[in-house]
NUKE-901401 format. One record per residue: x, y, z of N, C-alpha, C in turn; residue in three letters. Coordinates in pm, whole numbers, padded with zeros to 5 digits, always signed. Last residue first. Layout:
N
XYZXYZXYZala
...
REM end
This chain:
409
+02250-02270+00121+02253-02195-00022+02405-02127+00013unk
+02154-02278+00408+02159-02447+00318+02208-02364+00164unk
+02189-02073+00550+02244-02147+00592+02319-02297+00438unk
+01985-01739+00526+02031-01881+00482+02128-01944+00474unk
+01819-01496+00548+01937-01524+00644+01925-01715+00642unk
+01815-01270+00245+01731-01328+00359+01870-01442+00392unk
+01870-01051+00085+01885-01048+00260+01822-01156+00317unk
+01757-01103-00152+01678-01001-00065+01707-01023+00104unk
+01997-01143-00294+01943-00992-00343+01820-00921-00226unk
+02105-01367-00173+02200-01285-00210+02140-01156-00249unk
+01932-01490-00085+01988-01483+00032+02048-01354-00041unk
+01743-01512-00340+01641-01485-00221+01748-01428-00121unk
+01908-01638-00482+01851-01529-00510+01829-01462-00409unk
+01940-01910-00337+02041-01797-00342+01990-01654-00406unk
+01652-02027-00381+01713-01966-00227+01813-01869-00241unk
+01660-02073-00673+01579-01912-00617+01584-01873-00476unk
+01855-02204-00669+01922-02094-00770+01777-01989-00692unk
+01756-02417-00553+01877-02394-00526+01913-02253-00515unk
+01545-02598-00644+01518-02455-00575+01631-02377-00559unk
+01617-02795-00743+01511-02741-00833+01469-02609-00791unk
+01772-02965-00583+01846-02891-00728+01722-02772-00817unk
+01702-02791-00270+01739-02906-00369+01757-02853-00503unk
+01824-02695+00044+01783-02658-00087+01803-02817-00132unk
+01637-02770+00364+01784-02789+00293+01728-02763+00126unk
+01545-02498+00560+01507-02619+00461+01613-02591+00360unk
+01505-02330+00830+01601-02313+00733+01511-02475+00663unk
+01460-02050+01033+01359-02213+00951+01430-02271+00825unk
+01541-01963+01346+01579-01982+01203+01468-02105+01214unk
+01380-01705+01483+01363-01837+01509+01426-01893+01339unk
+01428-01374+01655+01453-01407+01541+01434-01613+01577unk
+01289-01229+01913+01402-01315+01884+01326-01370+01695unk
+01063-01083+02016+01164-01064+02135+01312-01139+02027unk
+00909-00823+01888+00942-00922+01809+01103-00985+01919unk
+00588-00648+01944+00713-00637+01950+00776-00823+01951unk
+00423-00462+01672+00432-00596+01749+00558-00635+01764unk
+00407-00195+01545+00432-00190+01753+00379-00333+01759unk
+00474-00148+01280+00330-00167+01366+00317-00215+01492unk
+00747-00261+01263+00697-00129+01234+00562-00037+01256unk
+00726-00527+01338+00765-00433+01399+00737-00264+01408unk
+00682-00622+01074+00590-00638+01197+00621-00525+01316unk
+00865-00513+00895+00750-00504+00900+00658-00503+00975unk
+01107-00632+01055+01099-00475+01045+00954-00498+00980unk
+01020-00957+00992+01030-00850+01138+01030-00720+01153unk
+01091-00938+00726+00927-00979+00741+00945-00897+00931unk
+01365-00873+00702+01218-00755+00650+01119-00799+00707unk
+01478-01107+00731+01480-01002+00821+01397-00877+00772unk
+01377-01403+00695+01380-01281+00622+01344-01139+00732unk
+01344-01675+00812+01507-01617+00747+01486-01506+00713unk
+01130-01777+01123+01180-01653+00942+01315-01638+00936unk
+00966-01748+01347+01007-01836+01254+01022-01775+01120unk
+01003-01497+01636+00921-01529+01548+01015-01597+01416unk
+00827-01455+01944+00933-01517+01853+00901-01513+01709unk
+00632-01209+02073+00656-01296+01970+00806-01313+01961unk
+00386-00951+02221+00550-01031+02221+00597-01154+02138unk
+00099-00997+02195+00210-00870+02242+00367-00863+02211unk
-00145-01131+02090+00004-01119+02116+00020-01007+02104unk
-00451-01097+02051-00359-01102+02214-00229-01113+02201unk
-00565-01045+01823-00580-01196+01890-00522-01185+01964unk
-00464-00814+01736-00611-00811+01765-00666-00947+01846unk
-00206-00853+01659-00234-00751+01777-00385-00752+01834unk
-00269-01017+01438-00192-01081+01558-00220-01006+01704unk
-00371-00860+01293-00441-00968+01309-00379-01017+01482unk
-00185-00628+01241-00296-00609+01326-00363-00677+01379unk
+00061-00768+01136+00074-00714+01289-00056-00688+01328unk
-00083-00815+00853-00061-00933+00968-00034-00908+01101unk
-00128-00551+00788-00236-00628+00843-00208-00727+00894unk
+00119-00489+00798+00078-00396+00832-00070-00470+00870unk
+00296-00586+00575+00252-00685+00681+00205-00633+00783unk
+00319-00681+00223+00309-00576+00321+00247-00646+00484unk
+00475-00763-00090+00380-00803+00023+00412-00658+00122unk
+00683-00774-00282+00530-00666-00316+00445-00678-00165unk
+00979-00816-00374+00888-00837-00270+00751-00742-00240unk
+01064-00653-00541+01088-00782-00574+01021-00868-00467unk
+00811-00485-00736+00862-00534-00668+00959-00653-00608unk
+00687-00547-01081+00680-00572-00957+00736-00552-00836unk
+00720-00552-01373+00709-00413-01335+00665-00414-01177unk
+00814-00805-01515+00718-00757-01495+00617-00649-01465unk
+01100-00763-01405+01090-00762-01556+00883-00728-01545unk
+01032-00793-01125+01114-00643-01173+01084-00679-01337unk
+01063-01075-01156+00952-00998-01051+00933-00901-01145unk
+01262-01184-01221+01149-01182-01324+01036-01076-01255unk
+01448-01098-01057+01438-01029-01203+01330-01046-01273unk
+01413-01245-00840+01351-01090-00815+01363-01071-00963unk
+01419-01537-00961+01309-01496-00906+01271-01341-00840unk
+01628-01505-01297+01646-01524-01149+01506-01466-01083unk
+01588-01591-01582+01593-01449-01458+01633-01521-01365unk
+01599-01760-01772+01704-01735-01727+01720-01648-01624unk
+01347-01881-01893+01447-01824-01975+01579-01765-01874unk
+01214-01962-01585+01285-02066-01692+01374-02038-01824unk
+01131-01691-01500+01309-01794-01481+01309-01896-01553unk
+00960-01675-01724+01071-01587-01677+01216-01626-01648unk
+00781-01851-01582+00812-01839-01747+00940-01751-01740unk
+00750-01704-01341+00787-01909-01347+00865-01892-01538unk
+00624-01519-01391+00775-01528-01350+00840-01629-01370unk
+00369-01647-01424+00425-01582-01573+00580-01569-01501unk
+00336-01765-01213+00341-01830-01290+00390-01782-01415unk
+00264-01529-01072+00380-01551-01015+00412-01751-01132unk
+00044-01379-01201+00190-01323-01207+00293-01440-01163unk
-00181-01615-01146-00082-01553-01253+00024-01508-01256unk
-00093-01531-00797-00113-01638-00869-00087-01656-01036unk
+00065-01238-00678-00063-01328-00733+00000-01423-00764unk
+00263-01071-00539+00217-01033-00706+00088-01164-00768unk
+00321-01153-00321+00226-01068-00298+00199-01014-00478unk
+00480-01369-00291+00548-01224-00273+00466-01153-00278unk
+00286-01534-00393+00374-01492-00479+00458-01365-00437unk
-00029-01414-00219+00082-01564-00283+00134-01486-00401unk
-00128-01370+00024+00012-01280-00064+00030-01379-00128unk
-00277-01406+00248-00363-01419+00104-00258-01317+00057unk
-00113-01545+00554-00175-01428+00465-00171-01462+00323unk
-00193-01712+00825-00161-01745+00660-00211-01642+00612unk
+00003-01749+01117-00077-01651+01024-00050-01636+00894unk
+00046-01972+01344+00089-01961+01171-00029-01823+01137unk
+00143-01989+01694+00078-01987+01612+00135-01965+01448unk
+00145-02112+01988+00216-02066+01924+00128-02032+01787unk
+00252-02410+02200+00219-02273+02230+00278-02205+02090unk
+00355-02682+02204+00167-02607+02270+00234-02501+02271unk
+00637-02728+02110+00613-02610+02230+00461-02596+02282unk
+00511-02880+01894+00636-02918+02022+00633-02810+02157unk
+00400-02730+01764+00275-02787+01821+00408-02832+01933unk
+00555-02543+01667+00472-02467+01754+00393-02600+01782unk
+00731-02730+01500+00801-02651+01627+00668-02599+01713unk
+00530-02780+01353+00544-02894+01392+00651-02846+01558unk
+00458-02567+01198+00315-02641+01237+00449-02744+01361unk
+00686-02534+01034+00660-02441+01176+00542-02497+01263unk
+00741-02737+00879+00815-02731+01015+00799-02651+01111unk
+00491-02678+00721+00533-02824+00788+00595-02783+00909unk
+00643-02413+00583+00474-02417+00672+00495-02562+00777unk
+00865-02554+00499+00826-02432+00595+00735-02439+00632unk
+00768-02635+00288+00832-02750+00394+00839-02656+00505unk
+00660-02495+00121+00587-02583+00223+00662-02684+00310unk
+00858-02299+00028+00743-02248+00109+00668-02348+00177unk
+01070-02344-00103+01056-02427+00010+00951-02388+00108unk
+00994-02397-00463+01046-02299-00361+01036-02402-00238unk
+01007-02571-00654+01053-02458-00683+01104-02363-00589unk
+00833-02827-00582+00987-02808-00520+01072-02661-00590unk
+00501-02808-00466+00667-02795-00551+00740-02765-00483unk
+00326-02856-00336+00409-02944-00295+00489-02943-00408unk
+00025-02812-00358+00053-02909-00474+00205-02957-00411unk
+00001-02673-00138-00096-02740-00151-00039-02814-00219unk
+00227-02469-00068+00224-02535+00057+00081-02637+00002unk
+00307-02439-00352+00431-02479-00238+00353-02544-00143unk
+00099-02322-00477+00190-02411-00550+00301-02526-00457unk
+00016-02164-00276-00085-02246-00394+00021-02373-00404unk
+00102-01958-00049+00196-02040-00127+00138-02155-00170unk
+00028-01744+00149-00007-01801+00106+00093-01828-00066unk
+00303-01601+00433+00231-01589+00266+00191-01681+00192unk
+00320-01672+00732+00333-01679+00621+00248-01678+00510unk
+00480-01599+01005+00359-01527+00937+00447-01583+00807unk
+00428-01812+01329+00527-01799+01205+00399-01699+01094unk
+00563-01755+01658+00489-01725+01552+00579-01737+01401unk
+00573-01877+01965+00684-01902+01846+00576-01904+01757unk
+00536-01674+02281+00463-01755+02169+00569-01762+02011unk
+00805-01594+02498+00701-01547+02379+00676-01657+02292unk
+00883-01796+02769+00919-01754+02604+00782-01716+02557unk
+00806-01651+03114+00787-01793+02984+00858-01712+02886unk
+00803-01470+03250+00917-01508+03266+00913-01659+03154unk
+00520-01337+03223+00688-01261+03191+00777-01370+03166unk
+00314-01602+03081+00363-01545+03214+00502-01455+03139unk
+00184-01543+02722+00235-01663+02854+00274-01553+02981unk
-00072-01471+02543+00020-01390+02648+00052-01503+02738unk
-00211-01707+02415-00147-01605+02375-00047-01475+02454unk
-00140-02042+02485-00173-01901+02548-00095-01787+02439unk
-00213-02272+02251-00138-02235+02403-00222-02084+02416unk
-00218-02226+01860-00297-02268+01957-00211-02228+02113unk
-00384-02138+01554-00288-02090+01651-00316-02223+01781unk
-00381-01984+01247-00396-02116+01305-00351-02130+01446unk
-00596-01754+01051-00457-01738+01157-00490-01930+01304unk
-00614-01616+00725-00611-01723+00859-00514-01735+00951unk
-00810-01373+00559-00648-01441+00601-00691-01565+00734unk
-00995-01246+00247-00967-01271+00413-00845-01386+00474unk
-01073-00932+00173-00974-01052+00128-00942-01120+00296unk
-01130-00669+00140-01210-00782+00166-01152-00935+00160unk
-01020-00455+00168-01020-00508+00038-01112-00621+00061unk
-01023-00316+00394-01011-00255+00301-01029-00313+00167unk
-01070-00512+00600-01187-00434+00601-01172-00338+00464unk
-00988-00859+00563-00923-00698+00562-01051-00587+00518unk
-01089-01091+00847-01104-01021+00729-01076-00892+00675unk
-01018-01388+00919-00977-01262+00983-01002-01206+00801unk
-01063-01694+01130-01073-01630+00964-01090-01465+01002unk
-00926-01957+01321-00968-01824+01311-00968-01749+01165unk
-00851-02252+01487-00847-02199+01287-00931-02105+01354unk
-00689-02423+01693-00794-02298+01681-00741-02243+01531unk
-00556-02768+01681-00551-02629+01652-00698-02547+01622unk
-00392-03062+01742-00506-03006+01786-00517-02822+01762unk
-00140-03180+01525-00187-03138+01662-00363-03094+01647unk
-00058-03212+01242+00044-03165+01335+00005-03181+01544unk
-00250-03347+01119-00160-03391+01155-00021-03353+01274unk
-00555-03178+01370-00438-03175+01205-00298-03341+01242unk
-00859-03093+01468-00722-03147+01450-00654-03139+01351unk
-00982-02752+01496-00970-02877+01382-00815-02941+01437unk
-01238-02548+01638-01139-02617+01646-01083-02701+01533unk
-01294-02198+01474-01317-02319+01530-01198-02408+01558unk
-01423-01914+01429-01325-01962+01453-01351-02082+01462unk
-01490-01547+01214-01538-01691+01267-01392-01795+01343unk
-01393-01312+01163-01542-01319+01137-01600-01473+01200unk
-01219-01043+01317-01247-01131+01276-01406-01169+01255unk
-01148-00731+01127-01185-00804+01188-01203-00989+01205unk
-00890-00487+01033-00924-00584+01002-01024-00646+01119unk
-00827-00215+01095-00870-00296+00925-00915-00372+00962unk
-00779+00052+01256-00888-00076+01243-00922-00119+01147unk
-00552+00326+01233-00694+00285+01210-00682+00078+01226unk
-00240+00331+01262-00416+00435+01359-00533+00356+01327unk
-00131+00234+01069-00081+00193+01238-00188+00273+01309unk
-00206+00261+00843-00259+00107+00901-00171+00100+01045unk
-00159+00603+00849-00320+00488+00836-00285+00363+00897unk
+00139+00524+00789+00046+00594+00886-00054+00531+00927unk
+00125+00342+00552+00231+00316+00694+00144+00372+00784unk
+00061+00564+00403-00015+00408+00377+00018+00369+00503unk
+00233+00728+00372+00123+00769+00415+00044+00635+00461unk
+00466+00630+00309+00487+00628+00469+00337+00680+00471unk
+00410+00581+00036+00447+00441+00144+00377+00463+00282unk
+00450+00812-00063+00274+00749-00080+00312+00642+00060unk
+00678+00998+00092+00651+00911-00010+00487+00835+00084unk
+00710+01402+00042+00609+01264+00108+00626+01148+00015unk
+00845+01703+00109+00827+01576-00045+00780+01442+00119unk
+00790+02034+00138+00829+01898+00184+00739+01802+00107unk
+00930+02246-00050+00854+02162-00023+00835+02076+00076unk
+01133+02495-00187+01111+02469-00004+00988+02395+00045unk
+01210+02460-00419+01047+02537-00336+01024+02544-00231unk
+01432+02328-00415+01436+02407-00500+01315+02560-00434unk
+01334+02034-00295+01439+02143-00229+01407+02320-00260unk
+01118+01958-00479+01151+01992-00349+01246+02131-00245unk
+01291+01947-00659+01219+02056-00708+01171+02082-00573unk
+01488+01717-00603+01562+01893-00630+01440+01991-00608unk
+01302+01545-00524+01377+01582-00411+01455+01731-00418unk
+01184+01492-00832+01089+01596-00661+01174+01626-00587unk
+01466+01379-00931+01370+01526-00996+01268+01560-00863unk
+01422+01162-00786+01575+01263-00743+01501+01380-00789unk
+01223+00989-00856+01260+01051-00742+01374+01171-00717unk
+01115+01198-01192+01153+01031-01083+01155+01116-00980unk
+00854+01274-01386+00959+01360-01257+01007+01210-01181unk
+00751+01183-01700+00697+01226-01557+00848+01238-01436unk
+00885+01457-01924+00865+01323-01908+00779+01372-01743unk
+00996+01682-02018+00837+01691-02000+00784+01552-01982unk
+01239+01764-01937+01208+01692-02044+01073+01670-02117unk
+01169+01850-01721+01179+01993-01761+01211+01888-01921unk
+00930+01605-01587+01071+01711-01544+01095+01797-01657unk
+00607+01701-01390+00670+01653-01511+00835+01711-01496unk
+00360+01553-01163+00501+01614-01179+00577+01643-01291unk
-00008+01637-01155+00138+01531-01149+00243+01637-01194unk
-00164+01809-00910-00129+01766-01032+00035+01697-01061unk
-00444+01763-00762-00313+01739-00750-00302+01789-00882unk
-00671+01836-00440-00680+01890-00612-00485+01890-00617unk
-00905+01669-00206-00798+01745-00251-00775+01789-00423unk
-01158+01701+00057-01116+01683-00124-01002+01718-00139unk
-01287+01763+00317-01184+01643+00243-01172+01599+00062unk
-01403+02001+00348-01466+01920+00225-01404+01728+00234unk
-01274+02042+00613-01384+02043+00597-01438+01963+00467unk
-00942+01907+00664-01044+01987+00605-01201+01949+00580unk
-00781+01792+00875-00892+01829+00943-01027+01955+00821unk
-00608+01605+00802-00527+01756+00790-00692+01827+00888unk
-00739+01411+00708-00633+01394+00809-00596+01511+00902unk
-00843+01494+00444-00938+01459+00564-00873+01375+00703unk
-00605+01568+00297-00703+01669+00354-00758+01630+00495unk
-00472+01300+00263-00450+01442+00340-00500+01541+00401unk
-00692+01199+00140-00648+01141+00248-00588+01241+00373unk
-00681+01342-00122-00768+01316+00020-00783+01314+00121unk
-00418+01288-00210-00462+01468-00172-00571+01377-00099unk
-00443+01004-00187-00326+01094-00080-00380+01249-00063unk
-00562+00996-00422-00654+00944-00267-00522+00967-00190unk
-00463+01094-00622-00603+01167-00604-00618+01076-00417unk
-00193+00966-00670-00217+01092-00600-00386+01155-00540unk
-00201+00652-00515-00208+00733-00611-00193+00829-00533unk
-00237+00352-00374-00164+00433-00344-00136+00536-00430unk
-00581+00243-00286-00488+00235-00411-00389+00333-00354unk
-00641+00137-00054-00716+00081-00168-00660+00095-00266unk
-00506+00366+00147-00515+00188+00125-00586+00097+00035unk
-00572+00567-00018-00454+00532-00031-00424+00378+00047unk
-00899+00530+00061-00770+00632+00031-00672+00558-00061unk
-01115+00373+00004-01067+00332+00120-00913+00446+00111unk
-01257+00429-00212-01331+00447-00110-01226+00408+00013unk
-01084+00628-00457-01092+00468-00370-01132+00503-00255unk
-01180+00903-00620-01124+00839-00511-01133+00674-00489unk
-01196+01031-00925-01329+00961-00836-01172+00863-00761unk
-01109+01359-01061-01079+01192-01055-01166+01116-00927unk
-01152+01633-01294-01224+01521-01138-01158+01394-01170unk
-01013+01780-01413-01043+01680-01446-01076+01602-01307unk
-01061+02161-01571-01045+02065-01480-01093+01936-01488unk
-01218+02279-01777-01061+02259-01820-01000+02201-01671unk
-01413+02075-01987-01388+02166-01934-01220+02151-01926unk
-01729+01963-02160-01597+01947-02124-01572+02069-02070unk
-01974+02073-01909-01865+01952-01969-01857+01942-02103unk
-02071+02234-01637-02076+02215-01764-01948+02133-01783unk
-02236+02297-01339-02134+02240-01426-02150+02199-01575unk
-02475+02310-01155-02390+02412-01135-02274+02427-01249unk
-02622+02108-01255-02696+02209-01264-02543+02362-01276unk
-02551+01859-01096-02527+01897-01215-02523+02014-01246unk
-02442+02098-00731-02499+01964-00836-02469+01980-01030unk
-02359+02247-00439-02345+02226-00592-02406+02074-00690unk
-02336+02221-00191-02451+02224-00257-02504+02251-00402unk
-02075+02121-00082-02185+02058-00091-02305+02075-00168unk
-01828+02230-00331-01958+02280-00241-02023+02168-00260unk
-01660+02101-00524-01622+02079-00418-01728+02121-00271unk
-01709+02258-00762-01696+02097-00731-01704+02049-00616unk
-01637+02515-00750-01790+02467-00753-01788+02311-00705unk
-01384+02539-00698-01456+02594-00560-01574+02529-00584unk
-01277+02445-00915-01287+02355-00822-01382+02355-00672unk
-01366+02677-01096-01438+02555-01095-01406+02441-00983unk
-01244+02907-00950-01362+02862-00949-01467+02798-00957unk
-00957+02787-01027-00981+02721-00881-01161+02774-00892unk
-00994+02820-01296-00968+02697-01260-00981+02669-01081unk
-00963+03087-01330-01124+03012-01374-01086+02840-01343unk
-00739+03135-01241-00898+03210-01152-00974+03086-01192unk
-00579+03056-01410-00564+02996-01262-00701+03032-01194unk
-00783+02973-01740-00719+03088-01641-00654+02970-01520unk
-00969+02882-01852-00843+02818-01843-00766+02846-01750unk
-01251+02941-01891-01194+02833-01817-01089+02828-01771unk
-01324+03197-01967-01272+03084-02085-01259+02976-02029unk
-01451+03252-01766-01462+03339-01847-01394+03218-01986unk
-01680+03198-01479-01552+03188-01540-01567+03247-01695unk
-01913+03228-01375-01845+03292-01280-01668+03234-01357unk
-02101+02894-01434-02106+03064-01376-02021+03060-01299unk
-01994+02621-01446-02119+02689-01497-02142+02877-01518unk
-01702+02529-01413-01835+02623-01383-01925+02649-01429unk
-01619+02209-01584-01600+02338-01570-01719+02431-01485unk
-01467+01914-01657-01555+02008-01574-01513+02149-01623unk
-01402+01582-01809-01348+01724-01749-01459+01825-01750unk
-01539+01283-01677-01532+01355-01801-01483+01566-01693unk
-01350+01115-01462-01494+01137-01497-01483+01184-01624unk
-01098+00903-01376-01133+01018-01409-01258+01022-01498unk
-00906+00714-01180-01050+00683-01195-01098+00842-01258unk
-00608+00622-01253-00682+00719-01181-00793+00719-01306unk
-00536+00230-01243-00512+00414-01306-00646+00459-01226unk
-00497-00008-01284-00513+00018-01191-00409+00167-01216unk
-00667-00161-01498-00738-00105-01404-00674-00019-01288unk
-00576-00186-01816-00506-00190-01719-00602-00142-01583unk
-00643-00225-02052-00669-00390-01956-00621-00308-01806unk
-00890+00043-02222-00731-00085-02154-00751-00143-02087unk
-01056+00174-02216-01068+00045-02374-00922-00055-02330unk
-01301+00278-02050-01163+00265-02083-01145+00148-02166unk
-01512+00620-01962-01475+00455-02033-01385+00389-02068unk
-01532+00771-01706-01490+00800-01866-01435+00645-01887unk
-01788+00734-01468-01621+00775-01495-01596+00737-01651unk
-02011+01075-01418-01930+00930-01402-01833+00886-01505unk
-02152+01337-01237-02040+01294-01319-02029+01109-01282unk
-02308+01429-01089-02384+01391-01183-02264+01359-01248unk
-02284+01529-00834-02259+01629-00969-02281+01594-01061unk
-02339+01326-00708-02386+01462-00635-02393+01554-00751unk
-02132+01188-00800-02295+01120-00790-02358+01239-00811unk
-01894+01292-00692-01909+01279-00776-02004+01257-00819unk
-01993+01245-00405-01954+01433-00449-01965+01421-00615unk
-01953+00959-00362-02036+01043-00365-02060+01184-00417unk
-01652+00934-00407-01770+00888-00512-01911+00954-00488unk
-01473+01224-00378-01470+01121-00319-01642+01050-00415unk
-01174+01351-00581-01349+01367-00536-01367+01240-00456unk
-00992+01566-00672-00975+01439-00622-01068+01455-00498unk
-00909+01775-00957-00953+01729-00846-00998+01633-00784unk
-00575+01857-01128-00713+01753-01138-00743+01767-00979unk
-00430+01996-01414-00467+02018-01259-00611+01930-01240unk
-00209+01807-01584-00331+01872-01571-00352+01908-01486unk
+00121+01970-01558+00080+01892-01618-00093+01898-01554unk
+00298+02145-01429+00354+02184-01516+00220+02051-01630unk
+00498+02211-01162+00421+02063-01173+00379+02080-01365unk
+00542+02478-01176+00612+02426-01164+00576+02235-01171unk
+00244+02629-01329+00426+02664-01299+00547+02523-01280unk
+00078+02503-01192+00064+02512-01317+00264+02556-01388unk
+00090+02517-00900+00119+02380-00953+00094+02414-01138unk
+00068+02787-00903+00213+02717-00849+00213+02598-00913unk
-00182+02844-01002-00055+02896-01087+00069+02843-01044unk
-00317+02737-00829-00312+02686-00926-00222+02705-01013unk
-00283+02902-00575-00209+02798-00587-00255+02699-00726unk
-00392+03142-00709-00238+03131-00682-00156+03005-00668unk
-00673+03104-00702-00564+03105-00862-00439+03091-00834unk
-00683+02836-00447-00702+02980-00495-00618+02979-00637unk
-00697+02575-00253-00674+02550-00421-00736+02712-00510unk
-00801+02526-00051-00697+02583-00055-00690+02638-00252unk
-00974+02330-00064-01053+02479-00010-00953+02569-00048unk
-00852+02109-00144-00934+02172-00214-00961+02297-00155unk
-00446+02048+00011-00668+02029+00022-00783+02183-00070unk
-00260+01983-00259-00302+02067-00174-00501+02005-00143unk
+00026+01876-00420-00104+01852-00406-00144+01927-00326unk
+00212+01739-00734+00193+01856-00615+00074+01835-00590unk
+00343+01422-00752+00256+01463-00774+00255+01627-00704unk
+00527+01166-00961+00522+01257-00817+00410+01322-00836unk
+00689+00803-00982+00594+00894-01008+00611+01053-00923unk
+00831+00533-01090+00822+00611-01059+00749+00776-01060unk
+00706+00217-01183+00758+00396-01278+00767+00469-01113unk
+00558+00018-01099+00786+00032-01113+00794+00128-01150unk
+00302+00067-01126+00385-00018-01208+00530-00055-01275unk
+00350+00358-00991+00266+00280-01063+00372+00181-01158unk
+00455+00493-00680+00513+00452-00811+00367+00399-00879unk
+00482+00839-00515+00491+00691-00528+00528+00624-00688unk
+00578+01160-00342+00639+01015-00430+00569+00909-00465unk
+00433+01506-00373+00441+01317-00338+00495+01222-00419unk
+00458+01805-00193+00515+01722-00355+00480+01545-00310unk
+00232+02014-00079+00346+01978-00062+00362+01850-00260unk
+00100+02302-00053+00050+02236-00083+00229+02146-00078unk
-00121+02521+00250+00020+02497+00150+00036+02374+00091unk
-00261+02552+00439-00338+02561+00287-00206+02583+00228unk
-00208+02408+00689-00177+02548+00618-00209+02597+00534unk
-00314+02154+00616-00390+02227+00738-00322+02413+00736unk
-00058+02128+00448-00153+02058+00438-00264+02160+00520unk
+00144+02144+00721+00163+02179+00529+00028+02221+00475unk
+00067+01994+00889+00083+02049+00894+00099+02178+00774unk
+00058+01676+00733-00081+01750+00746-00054+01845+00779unk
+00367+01689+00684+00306+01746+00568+00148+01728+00563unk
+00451+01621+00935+00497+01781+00853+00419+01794+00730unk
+00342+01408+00962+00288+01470+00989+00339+01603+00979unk
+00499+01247+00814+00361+01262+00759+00285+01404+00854unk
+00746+01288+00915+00763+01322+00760+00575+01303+00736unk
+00721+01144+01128+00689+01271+01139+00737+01356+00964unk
+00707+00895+01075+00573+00969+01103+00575+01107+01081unk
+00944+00820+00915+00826+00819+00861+00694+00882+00921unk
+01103+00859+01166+01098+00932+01017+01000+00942+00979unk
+00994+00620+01307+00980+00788+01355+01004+00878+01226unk
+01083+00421+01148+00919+00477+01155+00892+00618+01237unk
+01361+00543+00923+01285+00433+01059+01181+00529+01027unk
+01539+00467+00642+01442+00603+00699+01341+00523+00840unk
+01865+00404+00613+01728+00354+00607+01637+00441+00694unk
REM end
């Protein structure tokens, strides 16, 4: 298993890469596919290195604009007749105006990126169609979407380039399908690349930068006790989380760390009170250990369903009722079997004063998550809830495919 020192310094060999005007290979996925991409920061992007990624990547060469630059050039984005939204945002294809000869060339392809990419270039400078394809960025990189056009970005404007643009092109394998993982790791090898997965870039970012703020707090009794409700908002998506807490957030050295529980909003479990899963008898018993101790808190993150939604996690419902099991239907869908991420719950927590935590969970991932963002995690707190006949089959799922540490299954 690749730890977070891996992961950094696998990012930062490849702003090094990157800040070389050398261009490296990237992993991620869209919709369970597996994906790759070659990429380099725009300034870099000479006939030579168009001919590398034309050579060996082997599929369009596209540049990866940020929305403004795009405005700037008078390009907007090419109309789509699919449901699917979550594809690379591409304008209509470009070309120079002046200073290319057919387009196609490696020359006449980094001249048109050289034009794209000058501040002081506008419509004026570009003609359309062409034989480069601008793709328009997520204003937030690769935390808004994990693709190739907002990693070459991201990279760049990490890497310290001046434009922050980058220019990718996807991977194909010698089938002319798109390249899985093992296909970058050979072609990798093969070029003396270094290969990046999208993950650890995403990883990076939300351990340097400031997502999230809060926006309001107050008191509210409950059945459980007397509790501080706080509303915490993700600066990248806008989606905002709660964090219920109450005692001291830093007790004395020699007290127990605050008994935290982070849990994923659960519609169905912790409001209506199905018995499909045990997500609300959980919430219950942690409200009820942290009010026994005054000291402690619930951070309700906006993941319902493992983090695949509300729909999705009702179309799974359809799923296992033909027979999946709760990661198969995930995976039949094209999901994860766990899609959540907790890179903003360590920040929420890190931003309200814990330092140190217990923390209430059978799922030894939800701690390497937190963890992985320097909230340090002194003890594991079992929450176990006795299965019943209606949950039985998705606790054992849950113990037997995703590790999680259950007693009653």
């Amino acid at each position: 298993m690749v730890d977070v020192t891996q992961r950094e310094e696998a990012v930062r060999a490849a702003l090094d890469v990157i800040e070389d005007g050398k261009a490296v290979l990237l992993a991620y996925e869209r919709n369970g596919q597996e994906r790759g991409a070659m990429l380099c920061a725009a300034e870099h992007a000479d006939a030579d290195m168009i001919n590398l990624m034309a050579t060996h990547a082997r599929a369009l060469v596209c540049v990866a604009l940020p929305a403004e630059r795009c405005k700037a050039l008078g390009l907007e984005l090419q109309p789509r007749s699919g449901r699917d939204n979550n594809v690379d945002q591409f304008t209509v294809s470009v070309e120079a105006a002046a200073g290319v000869s057919t387009g196609i060339s490696a020359a006449d392809r980094a001249r048109t990126i050289e034009v794209c990419i000058d501040s002081q270039s506008g419509p004026q400078n570009i003609v359309c169609p062409g034989h480069v394809f601008p793709a328009q960025v997520h204003v937030s990189g690769v935390l808004g979407r994990a693709f190739a056009a907002e990693a070459a970005v991201d990279l760049a404007r990490l890497a310290g380039q001046k434009s922050a643009t980058g220019v990718y092109t996807k991977v194909l394998s010698k089938s002319g399908e798109l390249a899985n993982y093992s296909e970058l790791r050979a072609l990798a090898n093969r070029l003396g690349m270094v290969l990046l997965n999208v993950e650890d870039l995403v990883r990076y970012r939300m351990a340097r930068e400031r997502l999230v703020r809060k926006i309001e707090s107050g008191v509210v009794p409950t059945r459980f006790g007397e509790f501080e409700i706080s509303v915490w908002e993700n600066l990248v998506n806008g989606n905002n989380h709660v964090l219920i807490q109450r005692g001291s957030v830093e007790p004395p050295e020699d007290e127990a760390a605050p008994l935290v529980r982070v849990h994923s909003q659960c519609l169905t479990g912790d409001v209506f009170q199905s018995l499909r899963c045990d997500c609300g008898d959980q919430l219950a018993i942690a409200f009820d250990r942290i009010n026994a101790e005054k000291n402690g808190a619930v951070l309700y993150l906006r993941q319902e369903g493992r983090g695949i939604g509300l729909v999705n996690k009702l179309l799974a419902y359809g799923l296992q009722d033909r027979g999946l099991d709760t990661v198969e239907a995930n995976e039949e869908l094209g999901f994860k079997a766990d899609q959540r991420d907790y890179g903003i719950g360590a920040q929420i927590l890190q931003q309200a004063g814990y330092s140190r935590v217990r923390m209430l969970t059978n799922n030894p991932m939800k701690i390497k998550g937190v963890r992985e963002f320097g909230l340090h995690v002194e003890d594991r707190v079992s929450l176990v809830v006795p299965a019943n006949e209606d949950n039985e089959r998705y606790l054992s799922a849950k113990k037997k495919k995703m590790g999680h540490l259950l007693d009653s299954v």
